[in-house]
PDB file as gemmi writes it, atoms N, CA and C in Angstrom:
CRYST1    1.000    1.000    1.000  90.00  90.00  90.00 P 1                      
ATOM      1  N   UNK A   1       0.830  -1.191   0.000  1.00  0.00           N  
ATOM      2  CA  UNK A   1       0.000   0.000   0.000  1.00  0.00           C  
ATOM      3  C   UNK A   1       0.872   1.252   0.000  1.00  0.00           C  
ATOM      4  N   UNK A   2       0.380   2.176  -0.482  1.00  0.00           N  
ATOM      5  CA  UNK A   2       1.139   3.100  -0.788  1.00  0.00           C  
ATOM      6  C   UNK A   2       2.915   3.452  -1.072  1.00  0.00           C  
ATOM      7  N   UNK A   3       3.297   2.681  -2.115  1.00  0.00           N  
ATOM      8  CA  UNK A   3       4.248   2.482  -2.451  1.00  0.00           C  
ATOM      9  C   UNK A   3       4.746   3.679  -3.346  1.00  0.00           C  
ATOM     10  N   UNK A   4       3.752   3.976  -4.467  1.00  0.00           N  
ATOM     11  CA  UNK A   4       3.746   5.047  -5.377  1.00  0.00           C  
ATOM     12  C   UNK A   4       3.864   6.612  -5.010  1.00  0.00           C  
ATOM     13  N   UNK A   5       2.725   6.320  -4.091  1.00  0.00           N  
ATOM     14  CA  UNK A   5       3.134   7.768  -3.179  1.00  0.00           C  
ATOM     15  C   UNK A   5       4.206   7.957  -2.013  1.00  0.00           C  
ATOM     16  N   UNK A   6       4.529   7.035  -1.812  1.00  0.00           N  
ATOM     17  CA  UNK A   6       5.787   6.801  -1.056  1.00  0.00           C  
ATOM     18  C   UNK A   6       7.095   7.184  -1.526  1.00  0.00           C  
ATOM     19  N   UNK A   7       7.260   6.870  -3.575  1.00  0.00           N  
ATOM     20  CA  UNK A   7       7.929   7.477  -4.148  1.00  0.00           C  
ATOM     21  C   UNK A   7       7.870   8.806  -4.245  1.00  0.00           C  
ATOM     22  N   UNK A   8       6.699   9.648  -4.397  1.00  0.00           N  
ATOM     23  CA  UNK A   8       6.624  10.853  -4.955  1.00  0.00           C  
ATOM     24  C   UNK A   8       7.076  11.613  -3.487  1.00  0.00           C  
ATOM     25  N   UNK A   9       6.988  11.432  -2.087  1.00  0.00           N  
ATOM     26  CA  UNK A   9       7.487  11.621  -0.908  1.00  0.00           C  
ATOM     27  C   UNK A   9       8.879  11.622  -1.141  1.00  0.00           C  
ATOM     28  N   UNK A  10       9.727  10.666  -1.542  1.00  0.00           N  
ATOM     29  CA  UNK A  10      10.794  10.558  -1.411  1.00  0.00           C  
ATOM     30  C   UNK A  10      11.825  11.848  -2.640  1.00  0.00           C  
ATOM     31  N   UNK A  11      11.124  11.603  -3.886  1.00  0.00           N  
ATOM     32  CA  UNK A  11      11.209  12.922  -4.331  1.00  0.00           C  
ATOM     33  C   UNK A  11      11.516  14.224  -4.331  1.00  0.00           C  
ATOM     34  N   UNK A  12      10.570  14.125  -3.628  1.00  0.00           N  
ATOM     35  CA  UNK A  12      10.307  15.738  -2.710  1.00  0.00           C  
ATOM     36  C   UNK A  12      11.259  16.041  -1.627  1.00  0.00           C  
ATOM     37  N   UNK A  13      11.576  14.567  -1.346  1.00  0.00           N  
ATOM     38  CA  UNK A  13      12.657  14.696  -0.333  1.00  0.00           C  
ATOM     39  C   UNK A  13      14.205  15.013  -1.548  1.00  0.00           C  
ATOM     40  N   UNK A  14      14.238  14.399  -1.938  1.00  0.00           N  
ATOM     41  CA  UNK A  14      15.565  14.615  -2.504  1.00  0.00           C  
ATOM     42  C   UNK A  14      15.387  16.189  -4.040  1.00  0.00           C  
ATOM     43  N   UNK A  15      14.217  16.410  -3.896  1.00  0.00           N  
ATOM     44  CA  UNK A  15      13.971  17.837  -4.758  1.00  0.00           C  
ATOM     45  C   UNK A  15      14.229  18.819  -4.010  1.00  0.00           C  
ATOM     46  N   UNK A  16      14.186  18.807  -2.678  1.00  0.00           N  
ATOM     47  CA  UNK A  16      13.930  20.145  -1.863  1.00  0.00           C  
ATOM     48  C   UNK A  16      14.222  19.931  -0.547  1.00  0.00           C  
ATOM     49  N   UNK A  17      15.062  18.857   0.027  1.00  0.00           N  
ATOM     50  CA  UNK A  17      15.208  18.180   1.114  1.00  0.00           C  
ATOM     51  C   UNK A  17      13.589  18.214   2.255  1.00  0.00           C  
ATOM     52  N   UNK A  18      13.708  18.306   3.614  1.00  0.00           N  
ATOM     53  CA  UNK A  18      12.871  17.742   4.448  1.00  0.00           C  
ATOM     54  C   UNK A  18      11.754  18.848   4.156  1.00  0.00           C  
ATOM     55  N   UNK A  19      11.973  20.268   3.281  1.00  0.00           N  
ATOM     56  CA  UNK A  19      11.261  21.223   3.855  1.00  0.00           C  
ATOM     57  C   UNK A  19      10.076  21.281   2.696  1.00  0.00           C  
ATOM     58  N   UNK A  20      10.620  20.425   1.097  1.00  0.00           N  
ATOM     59  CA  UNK A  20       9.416  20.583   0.504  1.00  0.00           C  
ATOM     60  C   UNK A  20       8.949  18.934   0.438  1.00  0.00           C  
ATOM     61  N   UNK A  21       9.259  18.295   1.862  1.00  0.00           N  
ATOM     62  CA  UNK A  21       8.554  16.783   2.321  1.00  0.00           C  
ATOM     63  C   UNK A  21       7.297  17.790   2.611  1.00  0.00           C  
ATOM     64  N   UNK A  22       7.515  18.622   3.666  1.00  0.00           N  
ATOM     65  CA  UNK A  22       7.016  18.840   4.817  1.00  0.00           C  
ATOM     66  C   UNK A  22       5.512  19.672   3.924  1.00  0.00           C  
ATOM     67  N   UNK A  23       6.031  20.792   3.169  1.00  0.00           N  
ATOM     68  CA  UNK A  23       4.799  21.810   2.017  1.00  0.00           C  
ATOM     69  C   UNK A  23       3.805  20.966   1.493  1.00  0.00           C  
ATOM     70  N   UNK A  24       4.827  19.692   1.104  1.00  0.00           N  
ATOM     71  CA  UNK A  24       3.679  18.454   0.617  1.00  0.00           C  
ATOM     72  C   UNK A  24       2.654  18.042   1.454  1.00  0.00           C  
ATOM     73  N   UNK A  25       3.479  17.992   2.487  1.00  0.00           N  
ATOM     74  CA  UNK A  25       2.314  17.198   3.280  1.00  0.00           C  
ATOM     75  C   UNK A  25       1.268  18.201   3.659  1.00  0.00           C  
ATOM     76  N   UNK A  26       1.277  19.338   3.872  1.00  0.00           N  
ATOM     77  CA  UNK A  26       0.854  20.304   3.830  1.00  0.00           C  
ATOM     78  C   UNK A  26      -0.277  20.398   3.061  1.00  0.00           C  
ATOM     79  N   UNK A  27      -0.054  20.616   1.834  1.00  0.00           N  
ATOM     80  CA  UNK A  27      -0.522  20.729   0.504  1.00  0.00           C  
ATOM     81  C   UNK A  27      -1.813  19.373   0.397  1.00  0.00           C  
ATOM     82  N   UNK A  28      -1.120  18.716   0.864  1.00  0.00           N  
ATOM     83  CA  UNK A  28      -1.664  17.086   0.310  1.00  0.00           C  
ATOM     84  C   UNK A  28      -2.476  17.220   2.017  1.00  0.00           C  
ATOM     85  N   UNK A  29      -2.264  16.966   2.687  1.00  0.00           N  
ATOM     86  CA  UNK A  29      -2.647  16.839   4.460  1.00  0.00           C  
ATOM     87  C   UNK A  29      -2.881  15.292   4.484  1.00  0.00           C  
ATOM     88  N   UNK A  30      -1.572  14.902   3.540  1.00  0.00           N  
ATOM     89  CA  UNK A  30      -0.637  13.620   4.510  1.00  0.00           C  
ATOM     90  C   UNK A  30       0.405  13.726   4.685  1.00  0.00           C  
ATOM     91  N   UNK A  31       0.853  13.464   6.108  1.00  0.00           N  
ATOM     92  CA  UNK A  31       1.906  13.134   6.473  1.00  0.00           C  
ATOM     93  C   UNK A  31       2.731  11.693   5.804  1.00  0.00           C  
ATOM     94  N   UNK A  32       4.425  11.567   5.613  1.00  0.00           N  
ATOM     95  CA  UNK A  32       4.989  11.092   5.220  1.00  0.00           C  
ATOM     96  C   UNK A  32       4.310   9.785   5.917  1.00  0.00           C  
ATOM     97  N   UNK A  33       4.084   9.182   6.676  1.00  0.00           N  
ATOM     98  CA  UNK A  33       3.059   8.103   7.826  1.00  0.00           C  
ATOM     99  C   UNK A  33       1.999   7.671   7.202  1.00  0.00           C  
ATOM    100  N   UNK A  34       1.207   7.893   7.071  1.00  0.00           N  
ATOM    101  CA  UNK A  34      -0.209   8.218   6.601  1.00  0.00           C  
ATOM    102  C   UNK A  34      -0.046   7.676   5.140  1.00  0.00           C  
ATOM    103  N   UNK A  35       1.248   8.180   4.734  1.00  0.00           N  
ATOM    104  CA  UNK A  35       1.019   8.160   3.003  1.00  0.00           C  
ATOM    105  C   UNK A  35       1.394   6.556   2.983  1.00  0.00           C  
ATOM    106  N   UNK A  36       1.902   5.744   3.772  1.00  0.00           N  
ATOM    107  CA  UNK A  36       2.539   4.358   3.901  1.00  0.00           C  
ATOM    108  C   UNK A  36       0.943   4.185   3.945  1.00  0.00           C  
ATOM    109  N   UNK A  37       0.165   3.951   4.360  1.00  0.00           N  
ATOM    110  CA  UNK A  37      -1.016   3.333   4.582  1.00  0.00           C  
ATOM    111  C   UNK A  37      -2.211   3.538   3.810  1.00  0.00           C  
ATOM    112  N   UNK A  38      -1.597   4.600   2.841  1.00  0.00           N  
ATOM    113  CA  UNK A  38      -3.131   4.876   1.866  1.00  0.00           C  
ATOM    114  C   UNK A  38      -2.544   4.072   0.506  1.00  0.00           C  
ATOM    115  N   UNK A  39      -3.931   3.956  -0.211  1.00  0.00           N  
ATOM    116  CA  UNK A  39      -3.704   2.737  -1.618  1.00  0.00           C  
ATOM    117  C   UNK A  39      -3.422   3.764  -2.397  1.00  0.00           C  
ATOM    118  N   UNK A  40      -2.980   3.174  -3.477  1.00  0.00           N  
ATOM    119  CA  UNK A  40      -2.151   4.091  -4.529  1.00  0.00           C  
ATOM    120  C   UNK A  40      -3.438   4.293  -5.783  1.00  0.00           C  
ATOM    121  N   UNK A  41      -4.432   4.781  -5.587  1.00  0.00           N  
ATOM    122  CA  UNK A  41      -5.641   4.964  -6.036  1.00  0.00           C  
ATOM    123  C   UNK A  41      -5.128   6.170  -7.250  1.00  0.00           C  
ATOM    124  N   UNK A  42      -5.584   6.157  -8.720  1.00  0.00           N  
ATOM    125  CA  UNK A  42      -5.439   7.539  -9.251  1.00  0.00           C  
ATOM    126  C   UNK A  42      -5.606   8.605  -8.673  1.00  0.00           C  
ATOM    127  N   UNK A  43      -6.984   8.804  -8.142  1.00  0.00           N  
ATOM    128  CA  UNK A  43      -7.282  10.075  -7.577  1.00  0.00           C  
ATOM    129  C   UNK A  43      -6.148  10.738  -6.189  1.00  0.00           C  
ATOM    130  N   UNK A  44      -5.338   9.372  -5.329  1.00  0.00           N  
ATOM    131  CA  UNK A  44      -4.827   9.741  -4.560  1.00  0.00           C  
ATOM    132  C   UNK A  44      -3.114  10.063  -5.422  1.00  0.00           C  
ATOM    133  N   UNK A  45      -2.774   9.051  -6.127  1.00  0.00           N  
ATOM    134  CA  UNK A  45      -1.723   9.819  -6.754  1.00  0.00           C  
ATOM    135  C   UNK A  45      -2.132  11.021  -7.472  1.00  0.00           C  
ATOM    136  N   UNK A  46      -2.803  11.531  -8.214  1.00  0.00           N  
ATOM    137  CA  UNK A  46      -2.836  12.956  -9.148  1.00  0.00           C  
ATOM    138  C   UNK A  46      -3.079  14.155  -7.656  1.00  0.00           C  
ATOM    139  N   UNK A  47      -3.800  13.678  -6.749  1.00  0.00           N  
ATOM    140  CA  UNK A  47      -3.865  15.075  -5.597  1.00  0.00           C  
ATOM    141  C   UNK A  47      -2.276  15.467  -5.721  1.00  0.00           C  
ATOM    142  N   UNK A  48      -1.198  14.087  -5.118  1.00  0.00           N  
ATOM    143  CA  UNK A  48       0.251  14.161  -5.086  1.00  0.00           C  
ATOM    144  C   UNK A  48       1.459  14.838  -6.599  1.00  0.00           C  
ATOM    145  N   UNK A  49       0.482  14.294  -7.261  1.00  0.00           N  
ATOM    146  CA  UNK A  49       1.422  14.780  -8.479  1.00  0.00           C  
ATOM    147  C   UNK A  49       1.492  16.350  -8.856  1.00  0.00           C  
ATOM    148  N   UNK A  50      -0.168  16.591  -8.444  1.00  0.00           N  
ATOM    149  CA  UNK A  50      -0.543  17.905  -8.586  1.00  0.00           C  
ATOM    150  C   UNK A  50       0.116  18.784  -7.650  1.00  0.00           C  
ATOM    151  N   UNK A  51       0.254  18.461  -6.360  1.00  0.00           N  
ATOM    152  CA  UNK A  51       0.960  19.494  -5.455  1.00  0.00           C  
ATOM    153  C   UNK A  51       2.301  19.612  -6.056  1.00  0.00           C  
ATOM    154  N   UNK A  52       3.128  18.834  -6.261  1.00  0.00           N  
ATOM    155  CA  UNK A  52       4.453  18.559  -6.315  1.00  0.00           C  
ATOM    156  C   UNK A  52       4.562  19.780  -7.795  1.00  0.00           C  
ATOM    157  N   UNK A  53       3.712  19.437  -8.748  1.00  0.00           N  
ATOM    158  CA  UNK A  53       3.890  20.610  -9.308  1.00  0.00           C  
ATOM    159  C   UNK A  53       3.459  22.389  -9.236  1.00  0.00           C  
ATOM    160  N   UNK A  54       2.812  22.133  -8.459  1.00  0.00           N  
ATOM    161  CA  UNK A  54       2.486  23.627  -7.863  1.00  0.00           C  
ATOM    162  C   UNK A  54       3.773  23.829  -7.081  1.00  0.00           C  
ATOM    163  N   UNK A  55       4.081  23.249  -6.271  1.00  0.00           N  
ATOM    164  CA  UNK A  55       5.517  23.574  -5.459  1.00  0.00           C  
ATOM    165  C   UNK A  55       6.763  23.334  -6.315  1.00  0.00           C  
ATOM    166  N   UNK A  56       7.113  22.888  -7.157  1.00  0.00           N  
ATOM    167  CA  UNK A  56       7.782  23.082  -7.982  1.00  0.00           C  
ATOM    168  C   UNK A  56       7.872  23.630  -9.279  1.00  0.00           C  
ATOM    169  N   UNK A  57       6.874  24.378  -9.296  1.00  0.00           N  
ATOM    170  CA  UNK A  57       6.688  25.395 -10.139  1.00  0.00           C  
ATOM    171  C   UNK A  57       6.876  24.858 -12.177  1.00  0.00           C  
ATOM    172  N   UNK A  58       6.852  22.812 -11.768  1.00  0.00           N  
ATOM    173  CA  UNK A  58       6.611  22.565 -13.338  1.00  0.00           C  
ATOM    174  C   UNK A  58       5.957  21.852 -13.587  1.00  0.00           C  
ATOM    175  N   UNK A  59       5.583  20.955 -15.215  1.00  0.00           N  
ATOM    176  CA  UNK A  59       5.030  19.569 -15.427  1.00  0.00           C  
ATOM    177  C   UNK A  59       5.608  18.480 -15.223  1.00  0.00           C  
ATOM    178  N   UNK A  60       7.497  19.154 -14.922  1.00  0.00           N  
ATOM    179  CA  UNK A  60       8.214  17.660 -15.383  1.00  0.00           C  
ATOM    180  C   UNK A  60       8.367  17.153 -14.190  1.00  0.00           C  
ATOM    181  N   UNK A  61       6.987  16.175 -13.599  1.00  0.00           N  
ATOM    182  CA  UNK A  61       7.495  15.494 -12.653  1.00  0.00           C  
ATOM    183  C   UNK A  61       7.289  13.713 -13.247  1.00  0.00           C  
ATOM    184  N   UNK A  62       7.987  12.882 -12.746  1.00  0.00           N  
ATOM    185  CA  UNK A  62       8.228  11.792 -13.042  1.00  0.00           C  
ATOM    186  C   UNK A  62       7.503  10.753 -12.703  1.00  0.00           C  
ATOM    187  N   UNK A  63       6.541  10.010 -13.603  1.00  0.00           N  
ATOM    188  CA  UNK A  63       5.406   8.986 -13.592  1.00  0.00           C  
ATOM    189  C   UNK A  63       6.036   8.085 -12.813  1.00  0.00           C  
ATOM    190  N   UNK A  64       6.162   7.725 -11.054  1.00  0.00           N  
ATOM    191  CA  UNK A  64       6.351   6.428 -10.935  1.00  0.00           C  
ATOM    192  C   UNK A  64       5.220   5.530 -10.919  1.00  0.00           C  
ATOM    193  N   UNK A  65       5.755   4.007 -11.452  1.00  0.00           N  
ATOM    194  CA  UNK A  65       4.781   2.896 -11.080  1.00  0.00           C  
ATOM    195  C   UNK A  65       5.065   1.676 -10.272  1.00  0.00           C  
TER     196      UNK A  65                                                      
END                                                                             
């Protein structure tokens, strides 16, 4: 369970270290925790994909599967 979004977490970690983990979770209102336990549902990855590009200000973020 939540493997996919687990990637896009880790991401964020290595895009912006702990502080654009933290905007995400923010953004998203899951915590890095939370995101281990939710299913990797479309609707729950695109909320994630979508923040990540608002906080990173592009499209090019990277389809994991």
């Amino acid at each position: 369970m939540g493997k996919i979004l687990e990637q896009y977490y880790d991401y964020a970690k290595k895009k912006g270290a702990y502080v654009l983990r933290m905007r995400l979770s923010i953004k998203t209102g899951w915590s890095t925790s939370q995101v281990r336990n939710l299913n990797d549902t479309k609707a729950n990855v695109q909320k994630v994909r979508s923040a990540l590009q608002e906080l990173l200000n592009t499209d090019d973020i990277p389809e994991f599967k």
